[in-house]
Phi, psi and omega in degrees: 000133176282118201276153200273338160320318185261326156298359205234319155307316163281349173287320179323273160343260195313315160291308187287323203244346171050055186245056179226123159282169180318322175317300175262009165274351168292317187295301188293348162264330194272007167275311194311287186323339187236013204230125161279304192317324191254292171352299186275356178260359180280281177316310179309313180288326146316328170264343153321302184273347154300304208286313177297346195233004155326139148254128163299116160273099196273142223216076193305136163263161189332318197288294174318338193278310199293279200319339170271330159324289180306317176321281172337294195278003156305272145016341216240304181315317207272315154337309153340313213273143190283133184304161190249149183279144177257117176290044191340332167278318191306014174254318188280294183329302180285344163277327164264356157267007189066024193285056172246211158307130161343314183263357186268320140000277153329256160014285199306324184268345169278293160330269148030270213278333202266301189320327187306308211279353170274329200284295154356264231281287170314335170309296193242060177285119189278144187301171182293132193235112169303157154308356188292320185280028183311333205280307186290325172297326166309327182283312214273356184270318165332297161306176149286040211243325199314143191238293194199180157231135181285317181267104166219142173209135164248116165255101183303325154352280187258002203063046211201108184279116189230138201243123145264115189247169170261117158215102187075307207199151182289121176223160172240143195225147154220148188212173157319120230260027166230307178347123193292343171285321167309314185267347177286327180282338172299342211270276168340275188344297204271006162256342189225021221250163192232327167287071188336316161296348162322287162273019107318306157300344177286303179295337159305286166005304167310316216282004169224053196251127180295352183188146177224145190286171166315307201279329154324312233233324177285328177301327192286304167327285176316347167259316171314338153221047150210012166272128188305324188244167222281311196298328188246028134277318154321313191275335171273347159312300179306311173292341156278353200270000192281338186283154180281170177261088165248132174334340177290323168252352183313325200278297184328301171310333179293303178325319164292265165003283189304332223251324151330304215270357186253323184275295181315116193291317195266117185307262172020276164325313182289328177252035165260327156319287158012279171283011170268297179295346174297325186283348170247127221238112185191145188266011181258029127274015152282349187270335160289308165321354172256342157281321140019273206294320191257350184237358186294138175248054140299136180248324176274010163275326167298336180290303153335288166319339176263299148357264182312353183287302180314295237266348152273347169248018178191091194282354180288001159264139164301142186305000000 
């Protein structure tokens, strides 16, 4: 039986990160309808995420309303007034020799200098860079160049993972979420991206990926034990639990699965271990599924955990 603990996660999910299949939101309202306790722990959240996606309609007052009237007719007055002819070169000249004041000097070469460095930037922005160009990306993640990312979308259409990244100057790159360049920057992304939604979305990205790399796959560990949020260990347990169980990973995925089933404070999470660890249907996992059972302090991770104890010495109960 499933615990309001785990359902209160999944209220989470669903509101903020809308990472609930059809399925289980079916689960989690037919929990609601019988549950006060999590309705109002429902409720709470909802008006969180109301209040966060609220606009203020700010509303001028009368004293603001008179002062832009006045403004407006001084504005009107000076349009009005017959203009004094102007010299523009004595003017173009002392703008280009700086010829004013010391602090007006100052002002003037810093504007200056921001536009040079804005105009720069539009200049030598680099275009959106296909995968083709792996060789350069590889040199530029390889470097110090790698900043941040700005951007990231995955279209399961076509398969083709697309990054706006920083590195010195903005360039964009996009490929197939296996393509060995690709994951190496997904890799960056998901250690050093600052922005939850990022990385959150990095990992979506993954989820249709026919194979991952070494450096993919150590990465993906390390969010599972120093990523701060909840929604994307979730999400990333579940994308490890998507890898086939082959000699390549076998041993590494059990070591996760156990280091979950011991560190991880959120039940949700452990019990996606579970089911992970359930696939490697092997008895030198049984002595963990059995601290599991009895020390977890989950009471449906324990079940879980026991569930799956039987189903190694009798594979013949149904999942």
């Amino acid at each position: 039986m499933r615990t309001c603990e785990y359902y209160q996660n999944m209220i989470v999910l669903a509101a903020y990160y809308d990472e609930l299949s059809k399925r289980e939101f079916n689960e989690l309202k037919t929990h609601l309808e019988a549950c006060s306790k999590c309705q109002l722990e429902w409720q709470a959240v909802q008006q969180t995420v109301k209040l966060l996606n609220g606009k203020v309609q700010l509303q001028p007052t009368s004293q603001e309303l008179e002062k832009s009237r006045q403004e407006l007719h001084q504005r009107l007055l000076l349009l009005t007034q017959p203009r004094l002819k102007i010299d523009w070169g004595y003017h173009f000249k002392r703008l280009l020799t700086l010829d004013f004041s010391p602090a007006l000097r100052l002002s003037t070469a810093a504007a200056m200098l921001i536009i040079g460095l804005l105009v720069g930037r539009f200049v030598f922005q680099a275009q959106p860079t296909g995968i083709s160009d792996g060789a350069a990306l590889s040199k530029s993640l390889a470097g110090k160049n790698f900043i941040g990312v700005e951007a990231i979308h995955y279209n399961p259409v076509n398969r083709q993972v697309f990054m706006d990244v920083t590195m010195m100057q903005r360039a964009s790159f996009s490929g197939a979420p296996e393509n060995p360049e690709i994951q190496q920057l997904l890799a960056k992304t998901l250690l050093h991206e600052e922005q939850p939604n990022i990385r959150l979305k990095t990992v979506g990205a993954l989820t249709d990926s026919r194979s991952f790399g070494k450096r993919l796959i150590e990465a993906l560990v390390e969010v599972l034990e120093k990523d701060e949020n909840t929604g994307i260990r979730l999400k990333t347990m579940k994308l490890l639990n998507s890898l086939p169980i082959d000699e390549t990973v076998k041993n590494l995925l059990t070591q996760v699965y156990v280091n979950v089933l011991l560190n991880e404070k959120n039940g949700a999470i452990r019990i996606e271990a579970i089911n992970g660890l359930s696939r490697i249907k092997d008895e030198s996992v049984a002595p963990i599924f059995y601290n599991a059972a009895h020390n977890d302090t989950s009471e449906y991770v324990r079940y879980k955990a026991a569930h799956s104890l039987e189903r190694i010495k009798n594979p013949e109960i149904p999942e």
